[in-house]
Every structure is written in C-alpha cells, then in structure tokens.
C-alpha positions in Angstrom: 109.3 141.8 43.0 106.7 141.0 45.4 103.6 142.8 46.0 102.9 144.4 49.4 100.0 142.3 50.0 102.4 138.6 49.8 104.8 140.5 52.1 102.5 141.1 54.5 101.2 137.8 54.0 104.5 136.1 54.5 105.4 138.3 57.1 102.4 136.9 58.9 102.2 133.4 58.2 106.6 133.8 59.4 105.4 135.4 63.0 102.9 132.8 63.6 105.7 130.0 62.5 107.9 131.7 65.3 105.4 131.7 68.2 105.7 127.9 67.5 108.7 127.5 67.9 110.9 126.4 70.7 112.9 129.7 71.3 110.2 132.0 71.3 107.6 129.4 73.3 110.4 129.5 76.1 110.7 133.4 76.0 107.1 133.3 76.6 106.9 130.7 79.4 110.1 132.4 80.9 107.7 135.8 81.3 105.2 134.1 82.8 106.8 132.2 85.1 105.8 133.3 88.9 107.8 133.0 92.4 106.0 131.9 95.4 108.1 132.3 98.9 106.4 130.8 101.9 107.9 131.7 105.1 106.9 129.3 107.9 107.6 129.2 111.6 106.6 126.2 114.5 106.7 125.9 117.7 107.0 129.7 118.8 106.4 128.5 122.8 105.4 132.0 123.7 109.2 133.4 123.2 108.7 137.2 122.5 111.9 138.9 123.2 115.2 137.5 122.1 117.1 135.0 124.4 119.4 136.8 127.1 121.9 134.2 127.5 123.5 130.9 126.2 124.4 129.7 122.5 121.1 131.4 121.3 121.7 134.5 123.1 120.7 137.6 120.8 118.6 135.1 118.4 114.7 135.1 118.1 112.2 137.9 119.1 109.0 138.7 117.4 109.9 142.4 116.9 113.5 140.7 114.5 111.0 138.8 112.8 108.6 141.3 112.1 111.3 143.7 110.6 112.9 140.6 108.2 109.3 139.1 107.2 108.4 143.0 106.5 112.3 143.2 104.3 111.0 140.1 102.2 107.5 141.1 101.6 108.9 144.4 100.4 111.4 142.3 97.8 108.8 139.3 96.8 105.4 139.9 95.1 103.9 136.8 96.7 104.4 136.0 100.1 102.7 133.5 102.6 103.3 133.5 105.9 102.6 130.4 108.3 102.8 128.4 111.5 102.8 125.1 112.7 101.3 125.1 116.1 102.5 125.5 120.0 102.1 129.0 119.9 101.0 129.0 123.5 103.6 128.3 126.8 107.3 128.7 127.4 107.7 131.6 128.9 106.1 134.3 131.9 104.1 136.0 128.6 101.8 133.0 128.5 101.2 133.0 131.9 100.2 136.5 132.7 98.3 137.6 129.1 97.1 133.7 128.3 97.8 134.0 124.6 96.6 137.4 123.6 100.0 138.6 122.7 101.5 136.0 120.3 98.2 136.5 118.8 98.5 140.2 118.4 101.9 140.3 117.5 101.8 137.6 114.5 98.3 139.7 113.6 100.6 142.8 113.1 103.2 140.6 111.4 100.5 139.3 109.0 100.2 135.3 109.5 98.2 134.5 106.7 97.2 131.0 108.7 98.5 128.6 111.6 97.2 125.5 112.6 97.1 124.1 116.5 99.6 122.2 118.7 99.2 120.7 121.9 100.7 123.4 124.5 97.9 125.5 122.8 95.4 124.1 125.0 97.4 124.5 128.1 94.6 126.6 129.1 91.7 124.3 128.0 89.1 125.0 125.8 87.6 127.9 127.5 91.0 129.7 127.1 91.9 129.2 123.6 88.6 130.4 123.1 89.5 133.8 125.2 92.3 134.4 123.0 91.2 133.4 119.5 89.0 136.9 118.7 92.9 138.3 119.1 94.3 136.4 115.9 93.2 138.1 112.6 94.3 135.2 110.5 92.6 131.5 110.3 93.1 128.1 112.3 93.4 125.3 110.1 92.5 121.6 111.1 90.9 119.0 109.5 91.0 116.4 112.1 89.8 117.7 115.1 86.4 117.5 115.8 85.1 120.4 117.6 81.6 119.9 117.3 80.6 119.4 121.1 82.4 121.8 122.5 82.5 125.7 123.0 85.2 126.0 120.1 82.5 125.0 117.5 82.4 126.4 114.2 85.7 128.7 114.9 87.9 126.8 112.6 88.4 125.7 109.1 89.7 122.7 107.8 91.6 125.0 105.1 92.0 127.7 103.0 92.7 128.5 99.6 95.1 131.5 98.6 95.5 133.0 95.5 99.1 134.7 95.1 99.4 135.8 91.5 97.1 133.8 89.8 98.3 130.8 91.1 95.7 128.5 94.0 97.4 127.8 97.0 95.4 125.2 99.2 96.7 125.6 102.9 95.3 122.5 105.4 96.1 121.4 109.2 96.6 118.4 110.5 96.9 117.7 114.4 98.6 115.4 117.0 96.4 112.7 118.8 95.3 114.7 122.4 95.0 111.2 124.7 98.1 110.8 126.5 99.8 114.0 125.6 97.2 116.5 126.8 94.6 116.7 129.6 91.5 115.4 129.1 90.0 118.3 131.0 91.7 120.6 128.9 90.2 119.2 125.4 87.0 118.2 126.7 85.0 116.8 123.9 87.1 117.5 121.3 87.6 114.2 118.7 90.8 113.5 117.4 90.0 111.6 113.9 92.2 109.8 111.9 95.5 112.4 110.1 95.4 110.4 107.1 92.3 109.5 106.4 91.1 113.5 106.9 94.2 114.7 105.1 93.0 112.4 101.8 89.6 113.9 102.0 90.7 117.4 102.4 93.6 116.9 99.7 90.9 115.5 97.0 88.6 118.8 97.8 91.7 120.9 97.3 92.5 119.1 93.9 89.2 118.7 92.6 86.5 120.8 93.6 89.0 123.9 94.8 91.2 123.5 91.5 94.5 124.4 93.4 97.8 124.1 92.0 99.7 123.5 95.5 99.1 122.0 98.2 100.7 122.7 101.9 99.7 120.9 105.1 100.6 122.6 108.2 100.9 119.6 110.3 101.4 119.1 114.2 102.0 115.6 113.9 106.0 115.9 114.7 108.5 114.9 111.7 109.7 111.2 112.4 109.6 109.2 116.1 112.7 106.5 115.9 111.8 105.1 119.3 108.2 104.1 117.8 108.5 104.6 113.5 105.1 103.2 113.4 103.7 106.4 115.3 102.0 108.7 113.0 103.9 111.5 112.0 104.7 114.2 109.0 107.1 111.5 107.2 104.2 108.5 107.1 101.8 111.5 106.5 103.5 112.4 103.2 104.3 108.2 102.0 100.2 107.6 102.4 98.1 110.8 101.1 98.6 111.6 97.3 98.4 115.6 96.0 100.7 117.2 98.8 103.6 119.4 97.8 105.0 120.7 100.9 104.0 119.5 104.8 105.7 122.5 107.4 105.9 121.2 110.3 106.4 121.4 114.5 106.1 119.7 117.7 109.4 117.5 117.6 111.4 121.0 117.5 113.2 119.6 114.6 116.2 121.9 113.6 116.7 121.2 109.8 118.9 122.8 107.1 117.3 122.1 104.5 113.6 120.1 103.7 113.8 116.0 103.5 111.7 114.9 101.0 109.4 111.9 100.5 107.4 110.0 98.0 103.8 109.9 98.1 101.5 107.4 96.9 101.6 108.9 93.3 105.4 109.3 92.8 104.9 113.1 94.1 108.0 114.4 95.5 107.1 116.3 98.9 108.5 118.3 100.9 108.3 118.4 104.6 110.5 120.9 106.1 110.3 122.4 110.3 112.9 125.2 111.9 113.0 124.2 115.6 111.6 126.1 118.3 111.1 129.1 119.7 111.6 131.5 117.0 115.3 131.4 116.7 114.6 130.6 112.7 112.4 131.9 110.1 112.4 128.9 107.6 111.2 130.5 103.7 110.9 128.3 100.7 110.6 129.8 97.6 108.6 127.5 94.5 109.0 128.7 90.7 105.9 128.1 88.8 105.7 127.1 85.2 103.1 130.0 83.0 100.5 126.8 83.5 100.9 127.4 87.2 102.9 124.1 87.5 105.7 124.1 90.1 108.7 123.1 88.8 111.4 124.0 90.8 112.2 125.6 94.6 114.8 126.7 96.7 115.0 126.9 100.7 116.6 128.8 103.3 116.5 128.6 106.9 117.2 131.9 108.4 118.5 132.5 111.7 117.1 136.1 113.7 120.2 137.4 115.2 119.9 141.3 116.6 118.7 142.6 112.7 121.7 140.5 111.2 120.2 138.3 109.7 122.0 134.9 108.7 121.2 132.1 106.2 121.6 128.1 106.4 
C-alpha cells in the first residue's frame, strides 16, 4: 500500500505529464484563443441618408449603420472600426456643411481610424483642415508629405491598437494627387513613393512596435486592367512583406468576399473593399492562436437595408 506522501508525489509528477500532453495543451490553447472583427467601410461620398430610389433604394444611411456597428460591438469583445478614404463629396451634405457631418456622425459611430482619398480635398487644404477638429478618431498616411503646408503635424503615419492583448498596427497609404486632383487644392503636399513608405512603416510595426497584425488602409484602388502596371492595393500587397489585411477604396470595388495575394515572404494577404457609398458594411473576423498568432478568419459583406440587415 502506498504512503500518502508517493501518492501525492505521483499524483503530481501525473498532472504535470498531462499539461504536456496534446489533449490538454489544445484545451489550453482553445481558451486562449481571441476573436478580432474589423468592420471597414470606403468610399462613403458624403451619402447620409439611405437611397430614395433605384436598385439601392432603402440601402445605406449612417443612422442603419450606426445601429448594426452598435448590434456587433454589443456581441464581439473586440471590435475595430475603419475607413478607406473619400469621405468627402457626393451629395448636397458636402456642399452646404463641407465635411463636418460625416465627421461627426462616424465620431458618434466610433471610427477607431480612416485614412484620406482624393474627393477629400475637394475643398483644398484649407478646408480639410476646417473640418478635421470635427473627427475624434486619427488620419493615417504614411506617404503624404504634409510638411509645407497648413495640414502639418495633423496626421499619423499609424497607429497601434491593442484589442485583448493582441497589437493591432493600422497604416494609410494614399493615391498619387497629380493628375487626379487640383494642384491648388493639395498645394505643397508630396506624394512619396506607396511602397517604399509602406516597407518602412511595416518594419516599425513589426519590429520596434511588436505587433502581431498588420492592416493598411489604402487609397490606392484594388487593381487597374487598362494600365496593371499602375500602382495599386494588389502590386501593394505582391512587393511589401509583414501585411495581413490591405481594406481598401477608390475603385468602388463591390466584392463578396477578400482576394488574396502573396507577399514577398509567402504571407497570404488579404485585400478586401465594399463599394461605395455605404450600401455595405464589410466585417472580417481573425481567430488568434494563445501566442497571438492569426490562424484563421472569416468575412462577411453586409448589405444596410431599412434595419434588415443582409449578409453576402
């Protein structure tokens, strides 16, 4: 018969034997495991109110979106919430308040960052800066030079989130200005190089920043078939190493689902846009690993029809 003090010694020696093991390290990881969902729109064009007529009619509105990005957050712990530029012109809104609505309406919605498209410097420099103190969330771009102009010093190149334990580093990237916007509207703003600023910001993110995803929000527009050579999201992800997801805008690219491409390293990424004028609310949900590692994701592209809302 053994004594008390081998059974407790065994006993011990057998629990320790079972945390190594395969079962039991699975159970663990299984509990640790987190959910991000990232909800993500582009391309807004100024559309506040639902549309009145045609195939869209009933879909979009900011007041919908605010009540189905208010249903998620209330059944997902960690939620980020993002846009891909051209908040500004498309409809009389724009016109009359010059931005200061879309700002304050994704404020209340709780944008945690957008980055900048060309239509929102319809009303130059001097008017983007009018209606930036309005937006209580960040502007992200890391390759536009603001420097000599009056917009100096009010963006960031990114930001890092942390959404239950796990780093999220969030970076713009913008469309060349000459040729598609007028000079006098950008002034003396310098366009630099997508890739080159995207490697540079990626490598800070990695390294320094110690994230464990990356996302660029990127104005660059998906894919251009009449010129493929033109810079875009799809050449963005094949050249820069250490993105996981690019959201993008400016083509008004309806997709289902995300494409994904292979970047330098053999890193799958994601690029993934939801067409214009918020008629969708795209959401992407990652599944970490307990070492923060994604290792799987699902996507959704929700349509905002009259509080019924429907899934592709």
């Amino acid at each position: 018969m053994e004594s008390r003090r081998e059974f407790i010694k065994k006993s011990v020696l057998g629990l320790g034997a079972l945390a190594m093991g395969g079962t039991s390290t699975e159970l663990f990881a299984k509990s640790k495991s987190k959910k991000l969902t990232i909800l993500h729109t582009n391309d807004m064009h100024s559309w506040i109110e639902p549309y009145t007529k045609g195939k869209h009619k009933g879909m979009g509105g900011m007041a919908q979106r605010a009540a189905l990005i208010k249903k998620i957050r209330l059944e997902e712990q960690n939620v980020l919430l993002l846009d891909a530029g051209d908040i500004f012109q498309g409809t009389p809104y724009f016109n009359f308040f010059g931005g200061e609505l879309e700002f304050k309406l994704m404020s209340e919605m709780g944008y945690d960052a957008a980055t900048l498209g060309n239509h929102d410097f319809d009303n130059g420099l001097d008017g983007l800066a009018k209606a930036l103190p309005h937006a209580q969330f960040p502007f992200l771009t890391c390759n536009y030079d603001f420097t000599k102009t009056e917009l100096a010093g009010k963006f960031l190149p990114y930001k890092v989130f942390v959404k239950g334990g796990i780093r999220i580093g969030v970076f713009g990237t913008n469309i060349e200005m000459n040729g598609l916007i007028s000079e006098k509207n950008y002034g003396d703003t310098v366009w630099l190089d997508p890739i080159g600023k995207a490697q540079e910001t990626v490598k800070q993110l990695r390294g320094e920043e110690k994230c464990d995803y990356v996302i660029c929000l990127s104005h660059l527009g998906l894919t251009y078939k009449e010129n493929p050579s033109k810079m875009c999201d799809i050449l963005l992800a094949r050249n820069v190493e250490g993105i996981n997801l690019i959201i993008g805008g400016h083509t008004h690219t309806f997709l289902s689902k995300p494409l994904t491409e292979t970047a330098p390293d053999g890193r799958k990424v994601l690029i993934n846009q939801v067409g214009w004028a918020g008629i969708n609310l795209g959401r992407i949900d990652v599944d970490f690993s307990y070492q923060h590692q994604p290792k799987d994701w699902q996507s959704a592209t929700i349509n905002i029809v009259e509080n019924s809302w429907k899934t592709t």
